[in-house]
C-alpha positions in Angstrom: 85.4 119.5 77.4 83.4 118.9 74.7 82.0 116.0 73.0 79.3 113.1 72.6 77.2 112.4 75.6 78.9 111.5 78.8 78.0 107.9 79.8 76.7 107.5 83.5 79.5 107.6 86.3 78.5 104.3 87.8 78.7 101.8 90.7 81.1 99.6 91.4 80.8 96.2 89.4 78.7 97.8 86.7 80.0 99.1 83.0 78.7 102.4 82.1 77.0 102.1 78.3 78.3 103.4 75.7 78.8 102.3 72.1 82.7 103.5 71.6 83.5 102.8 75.3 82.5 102.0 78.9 83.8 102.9 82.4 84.8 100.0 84.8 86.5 99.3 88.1 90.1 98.9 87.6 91.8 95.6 88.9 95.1 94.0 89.3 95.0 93.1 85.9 94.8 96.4 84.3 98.0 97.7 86.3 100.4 97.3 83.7 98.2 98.8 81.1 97.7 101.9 83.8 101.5 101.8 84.1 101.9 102.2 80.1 99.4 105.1 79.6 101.5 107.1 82.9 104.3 106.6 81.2 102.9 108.4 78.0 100.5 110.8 80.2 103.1 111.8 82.6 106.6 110.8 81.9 108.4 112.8 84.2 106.1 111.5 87.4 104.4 108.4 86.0 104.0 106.1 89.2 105.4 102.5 89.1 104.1 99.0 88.1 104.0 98.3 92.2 103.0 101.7 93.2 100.0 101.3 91.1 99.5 97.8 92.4 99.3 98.7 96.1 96.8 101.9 95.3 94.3 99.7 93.7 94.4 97.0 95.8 94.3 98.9 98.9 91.1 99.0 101.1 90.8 103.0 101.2 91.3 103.2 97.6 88.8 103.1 94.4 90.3 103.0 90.9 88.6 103.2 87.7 89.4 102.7 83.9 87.7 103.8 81.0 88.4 101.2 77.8 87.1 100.9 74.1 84.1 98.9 73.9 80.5 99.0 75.3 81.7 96.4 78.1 85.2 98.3 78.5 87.5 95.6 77.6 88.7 97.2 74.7 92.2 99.6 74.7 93.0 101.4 77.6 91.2 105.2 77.1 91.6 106.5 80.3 91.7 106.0 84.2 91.5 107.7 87.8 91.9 106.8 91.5 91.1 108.1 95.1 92.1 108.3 97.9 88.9 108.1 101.0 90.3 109.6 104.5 86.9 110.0 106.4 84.8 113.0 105.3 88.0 113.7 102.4 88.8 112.5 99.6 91.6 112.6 97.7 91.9 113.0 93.6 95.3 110.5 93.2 95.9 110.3 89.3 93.3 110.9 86.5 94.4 110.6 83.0 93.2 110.4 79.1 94.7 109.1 76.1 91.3 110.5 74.0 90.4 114.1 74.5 87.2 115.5 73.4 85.4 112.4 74.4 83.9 113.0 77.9 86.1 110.4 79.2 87.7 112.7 81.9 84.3 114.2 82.8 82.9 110.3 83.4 86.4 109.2 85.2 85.9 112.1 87.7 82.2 111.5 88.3 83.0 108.4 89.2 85.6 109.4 91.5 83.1 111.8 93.0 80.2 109.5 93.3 82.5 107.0 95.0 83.9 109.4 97.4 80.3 110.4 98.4 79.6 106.7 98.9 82.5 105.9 101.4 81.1 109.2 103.2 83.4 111.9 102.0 82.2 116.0 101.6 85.2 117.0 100.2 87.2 115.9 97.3 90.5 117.4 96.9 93.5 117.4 93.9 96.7 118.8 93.3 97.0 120.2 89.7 100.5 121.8 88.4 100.3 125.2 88.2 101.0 125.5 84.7 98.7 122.9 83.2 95.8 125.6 82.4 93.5 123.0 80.7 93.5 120.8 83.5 92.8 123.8 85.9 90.3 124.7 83.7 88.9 121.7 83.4 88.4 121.5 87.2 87.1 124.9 88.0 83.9 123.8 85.4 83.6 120.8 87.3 83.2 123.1 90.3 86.3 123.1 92.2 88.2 126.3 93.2 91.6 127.1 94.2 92.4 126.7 98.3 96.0 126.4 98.6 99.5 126.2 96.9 102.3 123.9 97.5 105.5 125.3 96.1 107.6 123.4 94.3 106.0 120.1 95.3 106.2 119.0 91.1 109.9 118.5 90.6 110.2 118.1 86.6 113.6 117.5 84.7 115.3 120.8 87.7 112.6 122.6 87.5 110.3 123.2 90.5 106.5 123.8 89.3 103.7 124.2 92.3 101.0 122.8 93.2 97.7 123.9 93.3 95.5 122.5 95.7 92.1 122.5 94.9 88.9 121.4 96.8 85.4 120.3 95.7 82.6 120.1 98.5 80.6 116.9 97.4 78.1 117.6 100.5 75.7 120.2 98.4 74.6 117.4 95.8 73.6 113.9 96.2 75.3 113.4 93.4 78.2 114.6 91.2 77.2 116.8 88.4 77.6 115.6 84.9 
């Protein structure tokens, strides 16, 4: 993707800086919002107002938002979640509303850097097999191809698969930007 800058993935707590918008640890608060923008993002798979709820507030779980604004309270821009199962982690939802912007670049830092924190080597995603962008977009963020899941996307009768896709986060001490 291509753009201005990426701002910093950052630390729990802490906004990234940027003047049009700013990264931030996702709360209860911002769950409806979240809910909205899947709706719009994903319509045929969006996951629920409750579903959404229990991810973010659950311990093994880290969910961040990226928002208009240098402090990120502004409009809802983007946002992505994990999964932490010992030395794995698991890519849950990452989305956009502003392409172009480095937004998805920052959300999956993040999601990176936070995985390395709660001890994961791994990181791993599902991606549809058809969304070439998005598989594109991973493979430059260095993750490759390890598995298909046939038919696991189940989209208005049509069965689209899965692939599965794995990042070691163990070769850096941090994710690359």
């Amino acid at each position: 993707m291509t753009g201005p800058a990426v701002p910093p993935a950052v630390p729990s707590g802490e906004p990234a800086v940027d003047p049009a918008w700013a990264l931030r640890p996702a709360n209860i608060e911002d769950v409806e919002e979240i809910a909205f923008a899947e709706l719009e993002l994903f319509p045929d798979e969006a996951w629920n107002v409750f579903q959404l709820a229990a991810e973010i507030e659950h311990p093994d779980r880290r969910y961040v938002i990226a928002a208009a604004g240098p402090k990120g309270n502004g409009e809802l821009l983007g946002y992505a979640g994990i999964m932490l199962a010992g030395d794995i982690a698991d890519l849950h939802t990452i989305g956009t509303r502003r392409e172009g912007a480095g937004i998805g670049r920052a959300l999956l830092n993040w999601c990176q850097e936070q995985a390395q924190e709660g001890g994961a080597e791994r990181m791993l995603l599902e991606v549809r097999e058809d969304n070439t962008r998005a598989r594109a977009f991973y493979a430059a963020a260095g993750y490759r191809e390890i598995d298909r899941r046939r038919g696991y996307y189940r989209i208005r009768g049509r069965r689209i698969d899965a692939l599965v896709m794995e990042r070691d986060l163990s070769q850096s001490p941090r994710a690359t930007r």
